[in-house]
C-alpha positions as CSV (number, residue, x, y, z in Angstrom):
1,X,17.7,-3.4,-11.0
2,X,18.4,-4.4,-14.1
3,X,17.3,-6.0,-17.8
4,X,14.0,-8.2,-17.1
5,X,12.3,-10.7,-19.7
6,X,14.8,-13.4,-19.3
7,X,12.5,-16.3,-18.4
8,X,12.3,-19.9,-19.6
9,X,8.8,-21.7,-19.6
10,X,8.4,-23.4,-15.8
11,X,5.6,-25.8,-15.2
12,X,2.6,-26.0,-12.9
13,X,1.6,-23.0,-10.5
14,X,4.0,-22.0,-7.5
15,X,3.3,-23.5,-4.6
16,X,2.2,-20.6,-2.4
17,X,0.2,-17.9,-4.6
18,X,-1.8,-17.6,-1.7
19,X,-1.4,-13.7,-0.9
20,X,0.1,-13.0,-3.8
21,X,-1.3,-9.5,-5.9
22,X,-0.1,-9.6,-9.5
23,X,-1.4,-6.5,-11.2
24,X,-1.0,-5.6,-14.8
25,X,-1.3,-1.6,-15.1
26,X,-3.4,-0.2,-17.6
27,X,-5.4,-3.3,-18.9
28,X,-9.5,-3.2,-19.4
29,X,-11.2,-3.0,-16.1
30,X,-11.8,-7.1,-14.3
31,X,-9.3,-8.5,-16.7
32,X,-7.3,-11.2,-15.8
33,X,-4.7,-13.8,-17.3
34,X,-2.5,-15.9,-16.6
35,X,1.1,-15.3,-17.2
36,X,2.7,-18.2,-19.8
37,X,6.2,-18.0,-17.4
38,X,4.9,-18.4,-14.2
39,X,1.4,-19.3,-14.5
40,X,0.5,-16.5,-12.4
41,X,-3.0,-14.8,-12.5
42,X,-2.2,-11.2,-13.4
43,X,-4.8,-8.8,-12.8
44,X,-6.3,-5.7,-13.8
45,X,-5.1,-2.3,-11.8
46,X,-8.7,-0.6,-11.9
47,X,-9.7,-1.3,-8.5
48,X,-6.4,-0.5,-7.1
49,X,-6.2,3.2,-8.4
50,X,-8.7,6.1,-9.0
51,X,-6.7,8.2,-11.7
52,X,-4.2,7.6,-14.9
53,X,-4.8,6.3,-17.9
54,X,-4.2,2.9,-19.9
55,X,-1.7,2.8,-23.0
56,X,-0.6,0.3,-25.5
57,X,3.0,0.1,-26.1
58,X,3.3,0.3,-30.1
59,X,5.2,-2.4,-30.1
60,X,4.3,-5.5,-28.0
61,X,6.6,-7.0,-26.2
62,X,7.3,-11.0,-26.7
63,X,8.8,-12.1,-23.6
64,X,6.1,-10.9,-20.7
65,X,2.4,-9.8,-21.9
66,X,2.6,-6.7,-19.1
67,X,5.6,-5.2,-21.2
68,X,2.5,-4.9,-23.7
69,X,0.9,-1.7,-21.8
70,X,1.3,1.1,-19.2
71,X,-1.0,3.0,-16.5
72,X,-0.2,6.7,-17.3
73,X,-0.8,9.8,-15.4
74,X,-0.6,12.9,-16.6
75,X,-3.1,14.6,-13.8
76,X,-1.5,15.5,-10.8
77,X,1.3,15.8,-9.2
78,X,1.3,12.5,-6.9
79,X,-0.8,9.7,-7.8
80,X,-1.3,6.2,-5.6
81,X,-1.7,2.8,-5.7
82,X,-3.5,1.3,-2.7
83,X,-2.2,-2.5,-2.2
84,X,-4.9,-3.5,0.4
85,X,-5.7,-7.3,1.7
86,X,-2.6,-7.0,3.4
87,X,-2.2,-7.3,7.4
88,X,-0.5,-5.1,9.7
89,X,3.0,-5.7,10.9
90,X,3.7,-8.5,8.8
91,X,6.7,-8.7,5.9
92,X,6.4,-7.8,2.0
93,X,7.8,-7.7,-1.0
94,X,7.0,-5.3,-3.3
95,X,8.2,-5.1,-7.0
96,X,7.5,-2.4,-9.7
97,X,7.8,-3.1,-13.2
98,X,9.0,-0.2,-15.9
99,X,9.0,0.3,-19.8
100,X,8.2,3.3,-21.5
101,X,8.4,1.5,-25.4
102,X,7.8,5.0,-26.7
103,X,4.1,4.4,-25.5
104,X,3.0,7.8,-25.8
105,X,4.4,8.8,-29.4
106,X,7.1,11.4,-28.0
107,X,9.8,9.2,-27.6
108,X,11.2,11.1,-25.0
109,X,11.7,9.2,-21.7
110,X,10.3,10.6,-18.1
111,X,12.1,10.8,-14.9
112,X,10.1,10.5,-11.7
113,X,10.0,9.2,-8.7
114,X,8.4,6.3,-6.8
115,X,6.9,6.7,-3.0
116,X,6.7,3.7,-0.6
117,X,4.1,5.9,1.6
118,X,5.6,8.7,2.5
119,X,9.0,7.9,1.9
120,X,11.1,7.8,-1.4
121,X,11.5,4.8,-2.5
122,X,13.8,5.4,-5.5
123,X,14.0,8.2,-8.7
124,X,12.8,6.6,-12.3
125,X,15.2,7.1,-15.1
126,X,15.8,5.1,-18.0
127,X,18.6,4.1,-20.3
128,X,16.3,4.5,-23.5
129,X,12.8,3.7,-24.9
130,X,13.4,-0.1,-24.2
131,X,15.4,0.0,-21.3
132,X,13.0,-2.8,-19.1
133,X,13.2,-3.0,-15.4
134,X,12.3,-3.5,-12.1
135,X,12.7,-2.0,-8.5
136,X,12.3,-4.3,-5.4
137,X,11.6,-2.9,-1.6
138,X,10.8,-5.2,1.3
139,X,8.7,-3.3,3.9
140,X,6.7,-4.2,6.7
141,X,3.1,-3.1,6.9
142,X,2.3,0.2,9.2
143,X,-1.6,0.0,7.9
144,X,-3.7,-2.5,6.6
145,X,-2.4,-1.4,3.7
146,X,0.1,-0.2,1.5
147,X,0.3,2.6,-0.8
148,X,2.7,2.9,-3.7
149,X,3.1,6.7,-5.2
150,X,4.3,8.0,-8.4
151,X,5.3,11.7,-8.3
152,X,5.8,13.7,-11.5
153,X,8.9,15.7,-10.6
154,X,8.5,18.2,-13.6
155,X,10.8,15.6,-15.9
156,X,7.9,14.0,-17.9
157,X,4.6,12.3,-17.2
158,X,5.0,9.4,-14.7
159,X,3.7,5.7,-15.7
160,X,3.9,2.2,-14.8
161,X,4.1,-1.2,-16.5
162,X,3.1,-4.1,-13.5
163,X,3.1,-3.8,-9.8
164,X,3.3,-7.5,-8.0
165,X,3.0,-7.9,-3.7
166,X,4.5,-11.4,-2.2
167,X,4.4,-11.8,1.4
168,X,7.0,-13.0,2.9
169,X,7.7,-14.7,6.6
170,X,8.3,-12.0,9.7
171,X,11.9,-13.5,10.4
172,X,13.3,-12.9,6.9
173,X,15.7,-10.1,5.9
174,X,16.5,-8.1,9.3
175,X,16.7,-5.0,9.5
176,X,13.2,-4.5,8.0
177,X,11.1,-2.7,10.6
178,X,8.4,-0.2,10.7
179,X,11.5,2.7,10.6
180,X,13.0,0.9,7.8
181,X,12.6,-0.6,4.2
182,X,15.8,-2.9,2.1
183,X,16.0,-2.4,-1.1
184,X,17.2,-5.7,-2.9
185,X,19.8,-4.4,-5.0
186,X,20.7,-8.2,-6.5
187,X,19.7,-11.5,-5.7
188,X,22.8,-13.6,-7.6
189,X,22.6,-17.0,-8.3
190,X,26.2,-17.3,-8.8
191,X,27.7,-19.8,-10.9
192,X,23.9,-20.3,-12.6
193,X,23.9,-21.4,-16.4
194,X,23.8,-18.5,-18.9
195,X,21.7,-20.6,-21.1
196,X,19.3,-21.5,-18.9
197,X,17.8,-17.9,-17.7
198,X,15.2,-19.4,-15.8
199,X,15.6,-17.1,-13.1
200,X,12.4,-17.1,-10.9
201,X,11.8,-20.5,-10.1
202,X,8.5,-22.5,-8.6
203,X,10.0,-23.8,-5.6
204,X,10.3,-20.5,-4.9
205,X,7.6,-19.7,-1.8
206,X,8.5,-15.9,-1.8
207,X,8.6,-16.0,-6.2
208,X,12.2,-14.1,-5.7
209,X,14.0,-13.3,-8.7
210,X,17.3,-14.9,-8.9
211,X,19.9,-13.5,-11.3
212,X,22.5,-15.9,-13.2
213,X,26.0,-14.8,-12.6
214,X,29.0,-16.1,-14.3
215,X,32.3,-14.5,-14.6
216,X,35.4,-16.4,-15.9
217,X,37.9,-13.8,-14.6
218,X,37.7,-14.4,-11.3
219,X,35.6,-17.9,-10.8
220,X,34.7,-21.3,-12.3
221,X,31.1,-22.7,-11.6
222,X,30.0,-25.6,-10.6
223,X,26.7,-28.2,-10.2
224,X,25.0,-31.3,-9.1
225,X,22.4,-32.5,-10.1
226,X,21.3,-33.6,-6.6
227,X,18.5,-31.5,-4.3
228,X,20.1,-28.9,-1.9
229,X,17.9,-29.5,1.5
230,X,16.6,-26.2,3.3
231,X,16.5,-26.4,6.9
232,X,15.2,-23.2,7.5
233,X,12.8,-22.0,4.8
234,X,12.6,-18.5,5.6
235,X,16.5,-17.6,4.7
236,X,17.1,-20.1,1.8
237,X,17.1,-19.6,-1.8
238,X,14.8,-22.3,-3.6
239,X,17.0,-25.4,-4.6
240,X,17.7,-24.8,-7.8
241,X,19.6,-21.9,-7.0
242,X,21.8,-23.9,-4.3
243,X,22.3,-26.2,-6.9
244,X,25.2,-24.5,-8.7
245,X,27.9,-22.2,-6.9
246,X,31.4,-21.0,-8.0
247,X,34.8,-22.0,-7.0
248,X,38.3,-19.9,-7.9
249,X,40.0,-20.3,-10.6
250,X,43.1,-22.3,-10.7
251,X,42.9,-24.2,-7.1
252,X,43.5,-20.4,-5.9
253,X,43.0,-20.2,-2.5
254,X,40.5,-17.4,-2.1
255,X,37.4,-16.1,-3.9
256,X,35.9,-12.6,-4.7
257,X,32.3,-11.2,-5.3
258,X,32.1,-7.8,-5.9
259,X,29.0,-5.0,-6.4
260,X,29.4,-1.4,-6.6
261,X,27.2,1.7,-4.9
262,X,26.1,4.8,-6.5
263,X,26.5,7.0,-3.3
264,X,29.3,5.7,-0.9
265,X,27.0,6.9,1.6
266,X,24.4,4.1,1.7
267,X,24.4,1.4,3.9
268,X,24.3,-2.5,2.4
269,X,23.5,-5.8,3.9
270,X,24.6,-8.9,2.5
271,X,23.2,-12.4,3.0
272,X,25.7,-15.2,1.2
273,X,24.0,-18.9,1.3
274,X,26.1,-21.8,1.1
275,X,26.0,-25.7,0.3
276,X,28.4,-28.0,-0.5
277,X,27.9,-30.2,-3.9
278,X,30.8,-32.8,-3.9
279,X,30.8,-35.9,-1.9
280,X,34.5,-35.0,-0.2
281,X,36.4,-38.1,0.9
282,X,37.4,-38.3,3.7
283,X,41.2,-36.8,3.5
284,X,39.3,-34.0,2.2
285,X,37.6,-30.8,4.4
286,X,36.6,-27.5,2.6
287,X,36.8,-24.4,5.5
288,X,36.8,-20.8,4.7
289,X,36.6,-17.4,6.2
290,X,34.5,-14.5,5.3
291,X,34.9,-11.5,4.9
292,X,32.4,-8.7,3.2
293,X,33.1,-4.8,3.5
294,X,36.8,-4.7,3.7
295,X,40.4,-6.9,4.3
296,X,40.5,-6.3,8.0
297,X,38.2,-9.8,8.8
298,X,41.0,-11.1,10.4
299,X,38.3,-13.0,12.9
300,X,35.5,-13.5,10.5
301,X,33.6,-16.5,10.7
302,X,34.8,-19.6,9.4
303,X,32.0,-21.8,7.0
304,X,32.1,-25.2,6.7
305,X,29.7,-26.2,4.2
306,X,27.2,-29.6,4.8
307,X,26.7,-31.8,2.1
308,X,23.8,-30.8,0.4
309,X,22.1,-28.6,3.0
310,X,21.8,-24.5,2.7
311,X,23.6,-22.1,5.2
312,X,22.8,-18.9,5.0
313,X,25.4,-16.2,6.6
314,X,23.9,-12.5,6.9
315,X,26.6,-9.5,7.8
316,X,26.4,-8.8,11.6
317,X,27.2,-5.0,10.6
318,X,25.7,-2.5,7.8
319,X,28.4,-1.5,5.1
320,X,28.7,1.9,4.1
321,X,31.2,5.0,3.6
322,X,32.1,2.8,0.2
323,X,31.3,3.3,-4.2
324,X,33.1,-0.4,-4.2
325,X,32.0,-3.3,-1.9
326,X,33.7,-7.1,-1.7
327,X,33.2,-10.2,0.3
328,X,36.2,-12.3,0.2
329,X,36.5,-16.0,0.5
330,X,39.3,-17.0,2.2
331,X,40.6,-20.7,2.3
332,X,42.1,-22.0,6.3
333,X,45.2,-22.9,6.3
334,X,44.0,-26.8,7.1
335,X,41.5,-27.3,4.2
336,X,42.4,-29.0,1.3
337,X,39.8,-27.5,-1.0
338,X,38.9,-23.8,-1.8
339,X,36.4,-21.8,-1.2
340,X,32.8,-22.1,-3.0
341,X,29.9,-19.5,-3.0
342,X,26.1,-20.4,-4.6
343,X,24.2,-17.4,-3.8
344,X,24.5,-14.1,-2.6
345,X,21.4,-11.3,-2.1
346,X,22.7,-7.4,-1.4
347,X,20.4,-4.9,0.1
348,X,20.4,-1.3,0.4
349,X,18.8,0.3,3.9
350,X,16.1,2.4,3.2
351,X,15.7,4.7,6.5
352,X,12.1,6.2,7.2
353,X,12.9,9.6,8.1
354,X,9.1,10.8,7.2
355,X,6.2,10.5,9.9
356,X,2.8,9.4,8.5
357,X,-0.6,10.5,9.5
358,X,-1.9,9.5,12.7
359,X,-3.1,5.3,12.5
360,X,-6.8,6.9,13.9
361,X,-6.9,9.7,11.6
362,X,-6.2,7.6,8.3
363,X,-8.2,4.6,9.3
364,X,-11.1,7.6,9.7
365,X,-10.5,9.6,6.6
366,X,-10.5,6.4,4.2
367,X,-14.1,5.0,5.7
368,X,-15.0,8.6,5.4
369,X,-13.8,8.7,1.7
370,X,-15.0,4.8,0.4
371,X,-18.8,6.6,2.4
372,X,-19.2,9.0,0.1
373,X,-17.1,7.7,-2.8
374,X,-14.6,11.4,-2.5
375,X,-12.3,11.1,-5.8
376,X,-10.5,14.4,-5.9
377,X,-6.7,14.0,-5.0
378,X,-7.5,11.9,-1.9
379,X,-4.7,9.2,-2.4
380,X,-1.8,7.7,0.0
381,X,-1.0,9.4,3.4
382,X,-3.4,12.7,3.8
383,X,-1.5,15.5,5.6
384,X,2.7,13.8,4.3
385,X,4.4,15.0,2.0
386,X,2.7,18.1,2.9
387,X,2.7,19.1,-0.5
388,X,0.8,16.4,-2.1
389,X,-2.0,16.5,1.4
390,X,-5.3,16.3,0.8
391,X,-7.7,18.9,-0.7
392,X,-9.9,19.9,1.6
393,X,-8.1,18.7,4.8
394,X,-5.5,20.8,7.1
395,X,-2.9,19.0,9.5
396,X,-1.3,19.6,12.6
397,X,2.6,19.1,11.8
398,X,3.9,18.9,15.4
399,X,7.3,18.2,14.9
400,X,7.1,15.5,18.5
401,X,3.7,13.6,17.0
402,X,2.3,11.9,13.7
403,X,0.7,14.6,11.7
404,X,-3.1,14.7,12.6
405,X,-5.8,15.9,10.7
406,X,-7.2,19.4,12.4
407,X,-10.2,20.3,9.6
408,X,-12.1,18.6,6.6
409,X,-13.9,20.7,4.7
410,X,-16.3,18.7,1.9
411,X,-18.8,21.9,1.3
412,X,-20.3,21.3,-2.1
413,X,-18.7,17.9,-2.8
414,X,-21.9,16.2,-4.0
415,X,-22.3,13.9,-0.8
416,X,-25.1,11.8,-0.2
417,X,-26.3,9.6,2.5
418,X,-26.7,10.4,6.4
419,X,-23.4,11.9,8.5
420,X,-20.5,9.2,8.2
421,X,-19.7,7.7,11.9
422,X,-16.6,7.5,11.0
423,X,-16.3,11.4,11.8
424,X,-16.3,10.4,15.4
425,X,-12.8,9.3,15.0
426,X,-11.4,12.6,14.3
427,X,-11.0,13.4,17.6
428,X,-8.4,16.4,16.8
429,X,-10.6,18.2,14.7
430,X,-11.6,22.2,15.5
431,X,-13.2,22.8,11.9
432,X,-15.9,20.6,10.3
433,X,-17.8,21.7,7.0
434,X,-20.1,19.2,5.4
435,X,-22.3,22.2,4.0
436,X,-24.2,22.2,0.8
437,X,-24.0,18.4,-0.1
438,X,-27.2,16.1,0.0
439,X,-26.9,14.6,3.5
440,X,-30.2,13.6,5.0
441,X,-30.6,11.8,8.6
442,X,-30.5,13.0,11.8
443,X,-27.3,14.9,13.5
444,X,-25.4,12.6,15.3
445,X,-24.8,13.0,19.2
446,X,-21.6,12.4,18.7
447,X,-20.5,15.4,17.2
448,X,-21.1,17.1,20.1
449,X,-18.5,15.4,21.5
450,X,-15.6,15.7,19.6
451,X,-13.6,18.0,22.2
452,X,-11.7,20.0,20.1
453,X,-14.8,20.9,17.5
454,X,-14.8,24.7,17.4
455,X,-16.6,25.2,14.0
456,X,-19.7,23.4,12.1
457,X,-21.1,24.0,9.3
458,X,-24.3,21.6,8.3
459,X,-26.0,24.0,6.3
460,X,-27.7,23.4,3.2
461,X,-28.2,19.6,3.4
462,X,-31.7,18.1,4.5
463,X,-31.0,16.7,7.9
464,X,-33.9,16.1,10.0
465,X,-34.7,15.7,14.0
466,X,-33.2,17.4,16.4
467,X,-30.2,19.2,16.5
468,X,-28.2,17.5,19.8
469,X,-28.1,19.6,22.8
470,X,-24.5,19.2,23.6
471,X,-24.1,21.1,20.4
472,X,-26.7,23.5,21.4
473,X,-25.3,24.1,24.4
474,X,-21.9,24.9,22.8
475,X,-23.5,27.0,20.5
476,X,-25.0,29.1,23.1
477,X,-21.6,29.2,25.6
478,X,-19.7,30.5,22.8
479,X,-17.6,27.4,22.1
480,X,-18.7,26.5,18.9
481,X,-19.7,28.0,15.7
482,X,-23.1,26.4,14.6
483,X,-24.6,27.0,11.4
484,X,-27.4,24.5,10.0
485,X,-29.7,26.2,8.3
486,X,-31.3,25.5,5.0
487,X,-32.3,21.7,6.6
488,X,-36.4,22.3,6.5
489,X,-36.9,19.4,8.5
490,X,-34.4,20.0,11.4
491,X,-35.4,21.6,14.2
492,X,-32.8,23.8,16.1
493,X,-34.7,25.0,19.4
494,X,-34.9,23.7,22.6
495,X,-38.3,23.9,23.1
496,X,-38.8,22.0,19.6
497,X,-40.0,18.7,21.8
498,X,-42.1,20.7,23.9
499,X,-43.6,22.5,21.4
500,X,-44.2,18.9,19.2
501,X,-46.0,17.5,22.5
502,X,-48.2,20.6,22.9
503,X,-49.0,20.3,19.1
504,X,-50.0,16.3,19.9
505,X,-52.2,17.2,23.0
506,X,-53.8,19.9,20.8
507,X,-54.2,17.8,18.2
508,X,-55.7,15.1,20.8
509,X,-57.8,17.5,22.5
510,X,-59.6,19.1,19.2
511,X,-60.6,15.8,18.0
512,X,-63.1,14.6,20.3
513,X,-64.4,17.8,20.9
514,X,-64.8,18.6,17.1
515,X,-67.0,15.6,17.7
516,X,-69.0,17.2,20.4
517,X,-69.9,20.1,18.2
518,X,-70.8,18.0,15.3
519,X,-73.2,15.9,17.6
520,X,-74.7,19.1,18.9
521,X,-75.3,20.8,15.7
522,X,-77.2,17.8,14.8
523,X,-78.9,17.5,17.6
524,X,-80.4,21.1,17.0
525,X,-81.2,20.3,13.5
526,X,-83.0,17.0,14.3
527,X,-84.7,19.1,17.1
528,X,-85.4,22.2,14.6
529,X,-86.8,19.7,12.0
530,X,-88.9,17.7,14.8
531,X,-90.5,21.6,16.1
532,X,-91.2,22.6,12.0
533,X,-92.8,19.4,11.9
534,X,-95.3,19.6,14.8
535,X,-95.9,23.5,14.0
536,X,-97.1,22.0,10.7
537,X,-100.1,19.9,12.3
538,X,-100.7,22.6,14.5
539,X,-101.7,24.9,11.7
540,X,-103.7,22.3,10.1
């Protein structure tokens, strides 16, 4: 994305923080601060993640106190952020924050990528040991919540500097569905002052980062110092940004903004926003066409910028099949005044070609996981990428469904507490092993029916009750393996009730005649004693 750290001091808090997660990776556990540039409260990454390791850059970093430190992970091969507080279906913005700053004494930067889910997002490289950036994705949520993964692709440990969420409103930036993600490659505040590198600004609701852009080859800039007005919140760039714009040089008659791709293969969207910032008399009109992709717009649309009011202008079409992209500016032939331009944002499309989990089956195996607090490598999607899925857990891969989850083994994994309900939920499951652990509580009835359940094992735990007959009765017609022994306190026989209720009558029937026999054995000693007594007199 690009060199980060150029920020000028801004004042007060921005208006909408509401939402907002700011997380600085690798800091002490419940610390928080708030940053001196935007006055937003940063946060610790420890309840976010389960694994890595914090760092201090030898060096720290002047211009943004998260430069100062990294989260690292050298354990495993994928390792997740989960971004939760978030709701489903809505729109977010999610930005990842890199410098490596020879953190680790090798001075030798990593390569590795970064997961949005189960999709790549993008491969981390760097330029050097102080090469600072950021990546950008807009996403809509599939879950309530999202997970951001770093994978160690055999090039070097993986790390992170600062991960920050902002939501943003469900009618901004289309196409971003549920089978796609944008990547915002730039957002340009064209014709903004070089010497003033404010570029996230607090009349920003979505806290965008907006990039100063001057180039005196091709453009002159331009300002008022007058409010640009946004109709329409959700597709404008804050005011200050409107505020400047660029014009061609010498009175020419069209205007250029170029950006270049990597891989002429991916597709870009482009929103331009426009404004105009000079009181025209009245002999005067500014009109333009525009034109973004290539020179064969001949029937473009034709802008008309309002005094002092944003208009934004999104491509109808994706551009691709291109390493060099242009929108052109094109003056009608009955305006007097040339073209301007004050913003422009470019997006890459990010297609979702990977399936995730089944909603049910994840929703199931994270309450299942928070129940008995399961570290090992249980982090974003369970069974995708299949070769970062869950240990202890084996997927149906279907190529027509979402991947579900078809067994769980947790034998031996130190779990306490009664049987999680949250197992009812796995209703694809043939092979359930909770064996060995400390589970007490009776078995649930609903295990028995789970329909697909063609193997448990609750052996070994101390479980109590009775076992349910719809398992028993599974048991016994061959359907399903049943092993619970090792539970003292369980009992696994149908005639366990009957049995208990004989034991009770028993015990109910002993009692009053143990009474009986008491009374009558002291009856005939009383009676003995009387007759010893009375032979006594006799005698005498």
């Amino acid at each position: 994305m690009g060199e980060v750290g150029c920020y000028s001091q801004t004042v007060g808090r921005w208006p909408r923080s509401t939402g907002f997660i700011s997380i600085d990776c690798g800091i002490a556990e419940y610390s928080t601060y708030n940053d001196r540039y935007t006055t937003i409260t940063y946060q610790s990454d420890a309840k976010f993640i389960d694994t890595g390791f914090g760092k201090d850059l030898p060096e720290p970093d002047s211009l943004r106190q998260f430069y100062n430190n990294v989260r690292s992970f050298p354990n495993g091969s994928r390792n997740c952020y989960n971004l939760s507080e978030i709701t489903k279906g809505n729109k977010y913005l999610i930005r990842a924050y890199f410098l490596y700053g020879n953190y680790d004494g090798k001075n030798s930067t990593p390569e590795f990528d970064l997961y949005l889910g189960v999709n790549r997002w993008t491969t981390i490289s760097f330029l050097g040991p102080n090469d600072a950036f950021y990546e950008e994705i807009i996403t809509v949520a599939t879950m309530n919540f999202i997970s951001i993964c770093l994978v160690d692709t055999g090039s070097g440990t993986p790390f992170i500097t600062a991960l920050e969420l902002r939501p943003l409103k469900s009618s901004m930036y289309s196409p971003a569905n549920e089978s796609q993600s944008l990547l915002r490659t730039r957002g340009s505040d064209v014709g903004g002052f070089t010497d003033n590198p404010n570029i996230r600004y607090p009349d920003d609701p979505f806290d965008l980062i907006w990039t100063p852009t001057e180039d005196e080859k091709y453009w002159s800039p331009f300002n008022t110092s007058h409010k640009v007005m946004n109709p329409d919140e959700a597709f404008q760039p804050p005011s200050m940004v409107m505020m400047t714009a660029i014009r061609p040089l010498n009175g020419s008659n069209e205007l250029y903004y170029f950006w270049t791709a990597d891989d002429s293969s991916l597709q870009f969207h482009a929103y331009m926003y426009f404004a105009e910032l000079e009181q025209l008399d009245s002999n005067e009109t500014r009109e333009f066409t525009v034109c973004c992709g290539n020179d064969s717009c001949f029937d473009g649309p034709i802008i008309s910028p309002e005094y002092l009011v944003t208009r934004t202008l999104p491509t109808d079409q994706p551009l691709s099949g291109q390493n060099e992209y242009s929108c052109s500016f094109k003056k009608t032939p009955s305006s007097t005044l040339p073209p301007i331009l004050n913003a422009i944002e470019t997006f890459t499309i990010l297609q979702h070609n990977t399936t995730p989990t089944r909603d049910q089956d994840v929703e199931a195996i994270l309450d299942i996981k928070a129940a008995y607090q399961v570290k090992r490598n249980w982090m974003g999607d369970p069974c995708v990428p299949k070769n970062y899925s869950w240990q202890g857990l084996t997927c149906d891969y279907t190529l027509s469904h979402a991947p579900k989850i078809l067994s769980l083994n947790l034998s031996s994994a130190g779990l306490n507490g009664e049987i999680a309900a949250s197992l009812a939920n796995l209703n694809s499951i043939h092979s359930l092993d909770l064996s060995w652990n400390n589970l007490y509580g009776p078995v649930p009835n609903f295990l028995g029916d789970l329909p697909f359940l063609s193997s448990l094992n609750l052996s070994g735990n101390k479980l109590s009750g009775l076992v349910p007959s719809n398992l028993l009765e599974k048991s016994k017609k061959g359907s399903l393996k049943l092993s619970v022994d090792d539970n003292p306190d369980l009992c696994v026989s149908d005639s366990c009730s009957k049995d208990s209720n004989k034991q009770k009558i028993i015990i109910l029937v002993v009692a009053p005649l143990a009474f009986v026999v008491i009374l009558l054995i002291l009856l005939i000693i009383l009676w003995r004693f009387k007759w010893r007594k009375q032979g006594k007199h006799s005698i005498a």
